[in-house]
C-alpha positions in Angstrom: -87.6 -60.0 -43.2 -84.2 -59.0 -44.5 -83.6 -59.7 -48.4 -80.1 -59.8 -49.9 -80.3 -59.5 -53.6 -77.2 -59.8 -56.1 -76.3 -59.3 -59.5 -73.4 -62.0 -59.9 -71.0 -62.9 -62.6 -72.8 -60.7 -65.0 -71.9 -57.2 -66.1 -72.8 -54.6 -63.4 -72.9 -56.9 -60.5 -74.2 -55.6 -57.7 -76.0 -55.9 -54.4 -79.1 -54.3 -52.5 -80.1 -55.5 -49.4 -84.2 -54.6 -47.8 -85.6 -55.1 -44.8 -89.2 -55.6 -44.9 -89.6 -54.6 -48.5 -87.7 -51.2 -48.0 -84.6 -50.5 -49.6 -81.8 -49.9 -46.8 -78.8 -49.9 -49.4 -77.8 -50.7 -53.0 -74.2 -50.1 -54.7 -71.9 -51.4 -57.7 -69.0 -54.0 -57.3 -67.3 -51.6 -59.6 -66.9 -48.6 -56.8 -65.2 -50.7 -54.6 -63.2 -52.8 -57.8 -62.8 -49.9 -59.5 -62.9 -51.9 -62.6 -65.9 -50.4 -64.9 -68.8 -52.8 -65.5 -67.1 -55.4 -62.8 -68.8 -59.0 -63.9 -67.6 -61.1 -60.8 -68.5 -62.1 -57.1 -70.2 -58.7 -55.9 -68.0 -59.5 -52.2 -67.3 -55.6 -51.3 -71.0 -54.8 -52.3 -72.3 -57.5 -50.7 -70.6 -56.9 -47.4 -71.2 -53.2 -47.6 -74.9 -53.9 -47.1 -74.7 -56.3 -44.9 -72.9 -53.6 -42.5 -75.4 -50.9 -43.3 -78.3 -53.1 -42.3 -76.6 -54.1 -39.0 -77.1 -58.1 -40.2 -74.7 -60.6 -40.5 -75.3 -63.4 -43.5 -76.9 -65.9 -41.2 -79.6 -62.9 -40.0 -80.8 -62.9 -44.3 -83.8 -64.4 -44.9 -83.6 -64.6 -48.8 -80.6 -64.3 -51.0 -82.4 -63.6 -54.5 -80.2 -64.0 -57.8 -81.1 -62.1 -60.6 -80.3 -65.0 -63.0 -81.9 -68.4 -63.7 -79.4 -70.5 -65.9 -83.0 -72.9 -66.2 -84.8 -69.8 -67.9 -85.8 -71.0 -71.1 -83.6 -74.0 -71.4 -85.4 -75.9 -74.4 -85.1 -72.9 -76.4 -81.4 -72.3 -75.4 -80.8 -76.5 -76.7 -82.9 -75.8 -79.9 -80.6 -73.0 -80.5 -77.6 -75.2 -80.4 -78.7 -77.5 -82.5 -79.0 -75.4 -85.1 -76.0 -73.2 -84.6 -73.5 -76.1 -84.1 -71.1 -74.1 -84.6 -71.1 -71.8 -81.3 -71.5 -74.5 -79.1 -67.6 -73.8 -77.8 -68.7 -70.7 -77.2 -71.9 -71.6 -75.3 -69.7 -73.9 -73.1 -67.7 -71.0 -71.4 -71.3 -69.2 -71.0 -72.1 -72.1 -69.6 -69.8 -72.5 -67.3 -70.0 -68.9 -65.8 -73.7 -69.7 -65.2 -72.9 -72.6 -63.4 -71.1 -70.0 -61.0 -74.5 -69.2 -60.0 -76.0 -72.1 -59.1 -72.9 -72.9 -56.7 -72.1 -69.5 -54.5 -72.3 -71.2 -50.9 -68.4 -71.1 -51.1 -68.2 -67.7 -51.9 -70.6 -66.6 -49.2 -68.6 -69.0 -46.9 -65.5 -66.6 -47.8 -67.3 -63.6 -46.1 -69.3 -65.9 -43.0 -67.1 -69.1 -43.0 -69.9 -70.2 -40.2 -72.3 -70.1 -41.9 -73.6 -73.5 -43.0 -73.8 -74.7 -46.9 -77.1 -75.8 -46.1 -78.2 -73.1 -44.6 -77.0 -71.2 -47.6 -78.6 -73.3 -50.4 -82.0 -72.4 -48.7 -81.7 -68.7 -48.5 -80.7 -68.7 -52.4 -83.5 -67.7 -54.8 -82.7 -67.6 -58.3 -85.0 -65.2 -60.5 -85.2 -64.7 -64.1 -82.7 -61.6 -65.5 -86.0 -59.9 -66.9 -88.8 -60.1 -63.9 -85.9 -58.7 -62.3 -85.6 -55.9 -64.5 -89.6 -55.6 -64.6 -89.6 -55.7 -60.7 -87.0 -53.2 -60.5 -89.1 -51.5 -62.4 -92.8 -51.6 -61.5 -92.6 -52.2 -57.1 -90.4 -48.9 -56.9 -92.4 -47.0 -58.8 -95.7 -44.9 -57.5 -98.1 -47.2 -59.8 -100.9 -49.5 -58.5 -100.9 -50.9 -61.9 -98.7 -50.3 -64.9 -97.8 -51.7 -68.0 -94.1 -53.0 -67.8 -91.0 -53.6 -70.6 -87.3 -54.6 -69.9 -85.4 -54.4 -73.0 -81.4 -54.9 -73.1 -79.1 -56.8 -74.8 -79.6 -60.2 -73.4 -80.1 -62.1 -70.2 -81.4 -65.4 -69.5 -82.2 -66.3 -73.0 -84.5 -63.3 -73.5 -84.0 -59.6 -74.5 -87.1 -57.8 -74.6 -89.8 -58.9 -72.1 -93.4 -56.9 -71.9 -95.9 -57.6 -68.7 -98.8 -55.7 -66.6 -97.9 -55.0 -63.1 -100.8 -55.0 -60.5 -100.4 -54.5 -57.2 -98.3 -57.3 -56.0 -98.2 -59.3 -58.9 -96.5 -59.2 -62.7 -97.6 -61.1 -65.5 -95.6 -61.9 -68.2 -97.4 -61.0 -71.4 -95.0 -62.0 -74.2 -91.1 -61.6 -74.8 -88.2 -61.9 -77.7 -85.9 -64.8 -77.7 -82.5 -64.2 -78.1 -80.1 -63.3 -80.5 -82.5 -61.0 -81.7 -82.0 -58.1 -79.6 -82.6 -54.2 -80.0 -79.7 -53.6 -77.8 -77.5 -55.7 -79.5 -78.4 -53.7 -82.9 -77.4 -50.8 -81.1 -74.1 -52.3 -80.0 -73.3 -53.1 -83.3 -73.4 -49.8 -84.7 -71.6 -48.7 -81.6 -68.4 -51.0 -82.5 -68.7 -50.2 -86.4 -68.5 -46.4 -85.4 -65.6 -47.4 -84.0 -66.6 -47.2 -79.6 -65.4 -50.7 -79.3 -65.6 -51.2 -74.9 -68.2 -52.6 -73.4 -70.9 -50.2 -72.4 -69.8 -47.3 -75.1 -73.5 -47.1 -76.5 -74.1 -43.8 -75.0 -71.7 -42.4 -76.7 -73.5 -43.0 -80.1 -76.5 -41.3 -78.6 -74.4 -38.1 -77.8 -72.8 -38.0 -81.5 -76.8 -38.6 -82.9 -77.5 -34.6 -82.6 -74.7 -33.7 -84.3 -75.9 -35.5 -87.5 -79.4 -35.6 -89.7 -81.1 -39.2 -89.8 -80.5 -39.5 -93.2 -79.8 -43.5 -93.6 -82.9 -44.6 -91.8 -84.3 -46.4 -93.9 -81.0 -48.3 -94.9 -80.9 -48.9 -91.1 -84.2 -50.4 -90.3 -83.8 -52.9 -93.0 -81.8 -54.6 -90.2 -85.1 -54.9 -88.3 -88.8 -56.8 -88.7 -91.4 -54.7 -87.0 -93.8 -57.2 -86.2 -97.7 -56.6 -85.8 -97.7 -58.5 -82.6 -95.6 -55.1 -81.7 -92.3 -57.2 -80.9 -89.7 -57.6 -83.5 -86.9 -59.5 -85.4 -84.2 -58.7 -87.2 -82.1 -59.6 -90.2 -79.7 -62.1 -89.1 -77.7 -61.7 -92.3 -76.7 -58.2 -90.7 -74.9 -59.9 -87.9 -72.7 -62.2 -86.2 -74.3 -64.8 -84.3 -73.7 -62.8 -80.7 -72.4 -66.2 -79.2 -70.2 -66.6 -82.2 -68.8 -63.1 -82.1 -68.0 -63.9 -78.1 -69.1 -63.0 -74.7 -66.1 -62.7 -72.3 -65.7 -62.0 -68.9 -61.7 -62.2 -68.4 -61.0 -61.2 -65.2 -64.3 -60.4 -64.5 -64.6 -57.3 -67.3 -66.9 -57.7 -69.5 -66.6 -57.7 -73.5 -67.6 -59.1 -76.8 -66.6 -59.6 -80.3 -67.8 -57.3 -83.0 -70.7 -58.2 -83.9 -71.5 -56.4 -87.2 -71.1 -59.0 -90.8 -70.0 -58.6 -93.8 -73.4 -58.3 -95.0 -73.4 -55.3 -92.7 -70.4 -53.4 -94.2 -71.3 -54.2 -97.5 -74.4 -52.0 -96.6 -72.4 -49.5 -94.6 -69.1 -49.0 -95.7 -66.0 -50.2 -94.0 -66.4 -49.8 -90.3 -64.8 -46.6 -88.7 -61.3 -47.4 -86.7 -61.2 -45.7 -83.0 -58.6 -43.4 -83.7 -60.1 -42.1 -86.9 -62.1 -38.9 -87.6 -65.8 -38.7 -87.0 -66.9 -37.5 -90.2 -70.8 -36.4 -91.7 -71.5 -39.7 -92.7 -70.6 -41.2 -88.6 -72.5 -38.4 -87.1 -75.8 -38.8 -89.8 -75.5 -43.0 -89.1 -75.8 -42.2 -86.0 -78.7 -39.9 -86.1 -80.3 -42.7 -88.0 -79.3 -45.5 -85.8 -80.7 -43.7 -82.9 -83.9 -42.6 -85.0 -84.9 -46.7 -85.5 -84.0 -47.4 -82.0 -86.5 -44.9 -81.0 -89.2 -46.4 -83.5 -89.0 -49.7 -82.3 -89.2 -48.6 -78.9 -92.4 -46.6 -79.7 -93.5 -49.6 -81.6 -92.9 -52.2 -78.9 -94.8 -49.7 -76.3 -97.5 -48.4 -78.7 -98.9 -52.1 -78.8 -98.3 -52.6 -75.0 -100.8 -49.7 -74.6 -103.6 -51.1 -76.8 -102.8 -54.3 -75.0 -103.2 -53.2 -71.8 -105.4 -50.3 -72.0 -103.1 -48.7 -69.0 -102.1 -45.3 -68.3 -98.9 -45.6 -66.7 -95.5 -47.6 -68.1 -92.2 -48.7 -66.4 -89.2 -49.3 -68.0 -85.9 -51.0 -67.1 -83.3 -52.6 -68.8 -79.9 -50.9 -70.4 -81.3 -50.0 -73.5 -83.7 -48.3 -70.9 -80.8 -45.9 -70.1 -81.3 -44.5 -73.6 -82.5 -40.9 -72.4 -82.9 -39.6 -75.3 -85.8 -42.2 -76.4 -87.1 -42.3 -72.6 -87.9 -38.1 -73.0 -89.6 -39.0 -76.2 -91.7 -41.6 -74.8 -95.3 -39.8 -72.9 -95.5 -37.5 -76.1 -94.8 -41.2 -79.0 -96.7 -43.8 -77.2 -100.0 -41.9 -75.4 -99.1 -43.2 -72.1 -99.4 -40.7 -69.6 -96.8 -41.4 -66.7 -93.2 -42.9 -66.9 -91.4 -44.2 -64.3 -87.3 -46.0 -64.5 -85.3 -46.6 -62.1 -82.1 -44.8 -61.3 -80.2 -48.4 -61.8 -82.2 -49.4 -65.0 -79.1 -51.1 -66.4 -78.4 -54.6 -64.9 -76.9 -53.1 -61.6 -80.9 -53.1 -61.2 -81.2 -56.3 -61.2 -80.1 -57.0 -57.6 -82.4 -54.5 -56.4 -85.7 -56.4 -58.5 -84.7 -59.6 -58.1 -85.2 -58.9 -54.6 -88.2 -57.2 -54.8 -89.6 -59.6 -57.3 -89.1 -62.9 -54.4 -90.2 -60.6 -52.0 -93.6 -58.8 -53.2 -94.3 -61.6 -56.1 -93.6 -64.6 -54.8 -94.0 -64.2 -51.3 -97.2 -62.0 -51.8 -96.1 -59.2 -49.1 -97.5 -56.1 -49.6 -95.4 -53.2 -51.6 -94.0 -49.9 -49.4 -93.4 -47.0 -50.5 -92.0 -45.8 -54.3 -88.0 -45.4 -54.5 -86.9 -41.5 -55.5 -83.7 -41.6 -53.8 -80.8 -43.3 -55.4 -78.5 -42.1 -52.3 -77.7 -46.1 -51.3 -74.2 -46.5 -51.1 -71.8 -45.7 -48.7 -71.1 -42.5 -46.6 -68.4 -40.7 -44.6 -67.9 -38.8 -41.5 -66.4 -35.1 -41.5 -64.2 -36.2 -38.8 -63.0 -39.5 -41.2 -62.2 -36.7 -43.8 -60.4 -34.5 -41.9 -58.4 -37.6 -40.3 -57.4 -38.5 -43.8 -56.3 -34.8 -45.1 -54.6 -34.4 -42.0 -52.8 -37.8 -42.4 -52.0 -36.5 -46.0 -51.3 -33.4 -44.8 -53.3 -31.4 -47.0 -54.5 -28.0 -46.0 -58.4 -27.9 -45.9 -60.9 -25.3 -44.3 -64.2 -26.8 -42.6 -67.5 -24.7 -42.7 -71.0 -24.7 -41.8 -73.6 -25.9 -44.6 -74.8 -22.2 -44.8 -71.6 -20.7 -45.4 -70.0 -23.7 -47.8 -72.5 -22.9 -50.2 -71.7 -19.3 -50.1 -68.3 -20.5 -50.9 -68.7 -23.2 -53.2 -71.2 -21.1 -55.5 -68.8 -18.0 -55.5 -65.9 -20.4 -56.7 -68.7 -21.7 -59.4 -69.1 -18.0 -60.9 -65.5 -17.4 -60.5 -65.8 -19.4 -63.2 -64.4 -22.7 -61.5 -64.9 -26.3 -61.6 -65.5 -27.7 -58.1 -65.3 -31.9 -57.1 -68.4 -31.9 -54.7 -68.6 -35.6 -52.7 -71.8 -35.2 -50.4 -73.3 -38.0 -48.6 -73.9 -41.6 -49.4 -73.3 -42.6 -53.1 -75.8 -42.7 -55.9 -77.1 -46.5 -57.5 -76.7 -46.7 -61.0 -74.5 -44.8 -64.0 -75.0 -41.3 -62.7 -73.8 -38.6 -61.2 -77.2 -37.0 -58.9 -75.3 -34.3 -56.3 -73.5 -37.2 -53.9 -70.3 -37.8 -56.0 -70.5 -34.9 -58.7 -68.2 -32.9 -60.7 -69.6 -29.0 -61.1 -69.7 -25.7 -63.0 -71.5 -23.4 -64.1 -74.1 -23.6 -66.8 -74.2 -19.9 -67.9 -70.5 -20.5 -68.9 -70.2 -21.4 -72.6 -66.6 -22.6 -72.5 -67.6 -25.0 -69.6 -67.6 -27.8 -71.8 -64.6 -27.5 -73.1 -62.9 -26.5 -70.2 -64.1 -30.3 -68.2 -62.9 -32.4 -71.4 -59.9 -31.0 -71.7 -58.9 -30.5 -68.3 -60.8 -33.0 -66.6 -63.0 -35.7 -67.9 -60.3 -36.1 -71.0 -63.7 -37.3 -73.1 -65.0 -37.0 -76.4 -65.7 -33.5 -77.0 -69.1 -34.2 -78.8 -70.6 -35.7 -75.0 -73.2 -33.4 -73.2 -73.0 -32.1 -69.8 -76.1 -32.6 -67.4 -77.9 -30.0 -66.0 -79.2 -30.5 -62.9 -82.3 -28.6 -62.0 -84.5 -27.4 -59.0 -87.9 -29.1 -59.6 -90.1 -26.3 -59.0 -88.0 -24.5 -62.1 -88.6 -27.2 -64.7 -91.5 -25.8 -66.3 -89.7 -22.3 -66.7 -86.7 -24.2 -68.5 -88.0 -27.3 -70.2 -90.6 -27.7 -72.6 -91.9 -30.3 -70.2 -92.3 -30.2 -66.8 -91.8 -33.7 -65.3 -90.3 -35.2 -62.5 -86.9 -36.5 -63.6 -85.1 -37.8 -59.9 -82.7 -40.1 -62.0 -81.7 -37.8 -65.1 -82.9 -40.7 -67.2 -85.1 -38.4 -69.8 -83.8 -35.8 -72.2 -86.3 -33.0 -72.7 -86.4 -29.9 -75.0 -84.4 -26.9 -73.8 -87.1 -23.6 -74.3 -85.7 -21.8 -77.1 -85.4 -18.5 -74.7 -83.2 -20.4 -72.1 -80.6 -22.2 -74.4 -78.3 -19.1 -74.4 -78.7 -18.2 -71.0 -77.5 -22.1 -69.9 -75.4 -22.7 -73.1 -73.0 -25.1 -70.8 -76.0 -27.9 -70.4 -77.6 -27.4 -73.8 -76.6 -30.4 -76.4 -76.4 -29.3 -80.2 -80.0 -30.0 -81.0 -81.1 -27.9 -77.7 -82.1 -30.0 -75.3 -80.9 -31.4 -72.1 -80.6 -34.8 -70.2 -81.8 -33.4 -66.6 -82.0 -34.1 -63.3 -84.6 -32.5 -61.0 -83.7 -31.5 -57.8 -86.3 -31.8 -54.9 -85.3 -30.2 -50.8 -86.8 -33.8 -49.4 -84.5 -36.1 -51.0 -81.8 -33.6 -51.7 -81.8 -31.2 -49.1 -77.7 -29.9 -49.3 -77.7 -30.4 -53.2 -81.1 -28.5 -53.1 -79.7 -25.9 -50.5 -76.3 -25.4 -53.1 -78.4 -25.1 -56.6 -80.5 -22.4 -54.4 -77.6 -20.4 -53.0 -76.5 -20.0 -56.7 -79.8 -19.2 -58.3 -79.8 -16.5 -55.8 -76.6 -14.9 -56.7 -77.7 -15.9 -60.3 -81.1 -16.2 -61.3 -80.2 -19.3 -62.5 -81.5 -22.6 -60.8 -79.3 -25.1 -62.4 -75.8 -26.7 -62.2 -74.1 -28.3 -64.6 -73.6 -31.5 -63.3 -71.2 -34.8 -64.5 -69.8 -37.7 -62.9 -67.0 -37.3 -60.1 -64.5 -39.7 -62.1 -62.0 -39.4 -64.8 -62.0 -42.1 -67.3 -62.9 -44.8 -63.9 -65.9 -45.5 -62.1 -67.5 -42.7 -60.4 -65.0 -42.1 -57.0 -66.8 -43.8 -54.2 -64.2 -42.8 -51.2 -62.6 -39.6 -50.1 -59.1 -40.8 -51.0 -60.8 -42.0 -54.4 -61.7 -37.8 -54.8 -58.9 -37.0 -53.3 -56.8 -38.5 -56.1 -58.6 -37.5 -58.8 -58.6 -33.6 -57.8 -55.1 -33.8 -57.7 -54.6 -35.8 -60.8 -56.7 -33.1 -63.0 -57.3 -29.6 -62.7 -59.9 -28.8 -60.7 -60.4 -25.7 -58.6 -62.0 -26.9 -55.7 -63.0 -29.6 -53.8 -65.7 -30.5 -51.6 -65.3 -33.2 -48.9 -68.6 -33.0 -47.2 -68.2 -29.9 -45.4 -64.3 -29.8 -45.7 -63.1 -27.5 -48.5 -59.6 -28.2 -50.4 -58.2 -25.3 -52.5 -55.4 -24.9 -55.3 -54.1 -21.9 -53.3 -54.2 -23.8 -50.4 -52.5 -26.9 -51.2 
């Protein structure tokens, strides 16, 4: 049974295709686009899959949606009635649902033989949040779990909780929108003055360099309720429908979203170009200090609810790492598991997996710990390329590439390293990475100025060889995804200075020789020469979606000033360019 699933005309879209319940590939509209957070027709994703699972659209059994404009639809009226004045807005929401319910002549544009009602069969539509909870819960290791998707909004909903056994999810309760967590993050994120779509991270790399010392002011925005869901203060904000979704030409935004109300609590809201000053940096230490309660609170209750051990998470305020590292020790569950495309990329892969193993009852296969889905590319396709461009490269033997590479690395130099197929979801894990050495304490600086031209207050990754964690990290945990942030042991922060954030700790990957195995091979050839099992690792991109071709890496090499890169197993140097 082959099983197309799509994210479509929502930020992130996407598309994963499975055959028999097994992930064969998943990737981003925005790789191909190259138009961060691409909201339209996932066509290049869609027809990528197709090609890797040898299938044409008439061989796909099920085309799952992750969207269901009829999720929740009384509640959606109600809330027009008594917000009149949004209902303009709501319209042009509306309308970009209704994209949804009529694709057949998109998919006609990629099979035009393929028949409408053939087409109108396959389609599936499922709710935004079982497919975040599916996403979730069938790739993880669990028999049973309990199971919360918490974003901004989707389908009327923005926090859902459920219990995942076997099979099956339950739905135990969720919040309606426009109360929403991750909209209260996203307006603290535009008042500090990150005003694109998707900048919330960034307020979770300024939180450490500030004390949480308006907390309390903060969580007056918020209703912890005993039920262990929440509301908020809606005097704090504008109505999200109000302030404006958008999706012109297919990038997504919206308006700001913070009230008067809310700068008459917190001072007039910081313009991008201004200075960060104490009281940014300590708003956001608070603003992340709430998030983290409610998050605790929401899962606290899910325990005593469920009575379960383990607990999967999905959802973009799941890609809060910070909160995610924090949440074994705050909530007594014992095991974690999120996906490496938590955000709504992820919502391809679980709607799919939701028709397949919920509705259609199959049984689940195995847990997903590889997030190398996207596309790949030949050595001789490389060298064709630099030779077309006539660019002088050298080709070597995995063995002696890493001698190479890691000599280059202690040099100290910055090397572009694109290795095998492409990693689903926001980060960087060893296929399409940007590297250096973590020992080096001008590292940091060297990438934002040079390369990455980023915020200078934004961490670096370390990535990790798994059997090291324990020796580094105050916990030792599997983290495939780098999608936890762990304590840095006070001995090691001066030896790895390069990966270790202000308040010492580090948002890590961990490497394992079964699902990495040339990544593994390179982080071992430089704890050799080293002692020290760790890269520093970021994305392979410069202010654009992470490069997803050779040309793509290719152009950003030579556009910024990096010392090396690596096309596979063909090397590209400054002195030999």
């Amino acid at each position: 049974m082959i099983t197309l699933g799509l994210n479509a005309y929502h930020a992130d879209s996407s598309a994963a295709i499975f055959r028999d319940g097994e992930m064969i590939a998943a990737t981003e509209e925005e790789r191909f686009t190259r138009i961060k957070h691409w909201a339209g027709f996932p066509k290049l994703a869609i027809e990528f899959c197709l090609r890797e699972a040898g299938v044409g659209l008439k061989d796909v059994d099920y085309i799952t949606i992750g969207r269901d404009p009829k999720a929740k639809l009384n509640r959606k009226l109600f809330y027009l009635l008594r917000n009149p004045s949004i209902i303009g807005n709501a319209l042009g929401r509306f309308s970009n649902s209704r994209q949804i319910s009529s694709l057949e002549d998109e998919f006609k544009n990629i099979d035009p033989s393929i028949s409408t009602s053939s087409l109108k069969e396959k389609i599936k539509n499922i709710e935004h949040h079982r497919s975040h909870l599916a996403s979730a819960f069938f790739a993880s290791p669990f028999e049973e779990s309990a199971i919360l998707s918490i974003d901004g909004s989707g389908d009327f909903t923005t926090t859902m909780i459920a219990i995942g056994r076997g099979n099956k999810i339950e739905v135990l309760d969720s919040v309606d929108f426009p109360v929403s967590i991750g909209l209260f993050y996203t307006s603290f994120t535009q008042f500090l003055g990150f005003p694109h779509y998707g900048d919330e991270y960034k307020v979770m790399g300024l939180a450490p360099y500030g004390e949480a010392k308006y907390t309390d002011k903060v969580r007056k925005a918020l209703k912890f309720l005993p039920s262990g869901l929440y509301s908020w203060d809606e005097k704090y904000f504008v109505q999200p429908t109000k302030a404006g979704f958008k999706y012109e030409n297919h990038i997504p935004s919206v308006g700001n979203l913070f009230s008067e109300r809310f700068i008459e609590a917190f001072g007039p809201p910081r313009k991008k170009d201004e200075p960060l000053t104490k009281y940014h940096k300590d708003l956001a230490a608070s603003v992340q200090n709430v998030t983290e309660e409610l998050i605790f609170h929401i899962l606290r209750k899910l325990k005593e609810k469920t009575g379960m051990q383990n607990v999967c998470i999905a959802g973009g305020v799941a890609q809060n790492s910070v909160a995610n590292g924090k949440v074994a020790e705050a909530t007594g569950f014992e095991n974690v598991y999120i996906p490496s495309a938590g955000h709504d990329a992820g919502i391809s892969m679980g709607s799919a997996l939701y028709h397949y193993n919920h509705v259609l009852g199959q049984p689940r296969v195995k847990p997903i710990y590889n997030a190398y889905t996207g596309i790949c590319f030949e050595n001789s396709e490389i060298e064709k390329l630099l030779q077309e461009k006539s660019i002088a490269y050298k080709k070597y033997a995995d063995d002696e590439l890493f001698d190479i590479v890691t000599n280059k690395l202690i040099e100290p130099g910055v090397v572009g390293w694109f290795n095998g197929r492409a990693e689903f979801g926001p980060r960087a894990l060893g296929a399409r990475s940007i590297l250096a050495d973590p020992r080096n304490d001008k590292a940091k600086d060297l990438l934002n100025a040079k390369i990455k031209r980023r915020e200078s207050f934004r961490p670096f990754a370390p990535s990790i060889l798994r059997e090291y964690t324990g020796e580094f990290f105050e916990k030792n945990d599997e983290v495939p995804f780098m999608e936890k942030v762990f304590p840095i042991k006070a001995e090691k922060r001066a030896i790895i200075p390069a990966v270790t954030h202000v308040d010492g700790t580090g948002r890590l990957q961990t490497v394992t020789k079964d699902v990495s195995p040339r990544y593994y091979g390179l982080i071992e050839k430089f704890r050799q020469k080293t002692g020290v099992p760790i890269l520093l690792n970021t994305s392979f991109n410069e202010n654009e979606p992470i490069v997803n071709t050779p040309q793509e890496a290719l152009d950003c090499y030579l556009r910024t000033q990096m010392d090396m890169l690596v096309l596979e197993n063909c090397v590209i140097t400054r002195s030999a360019t």
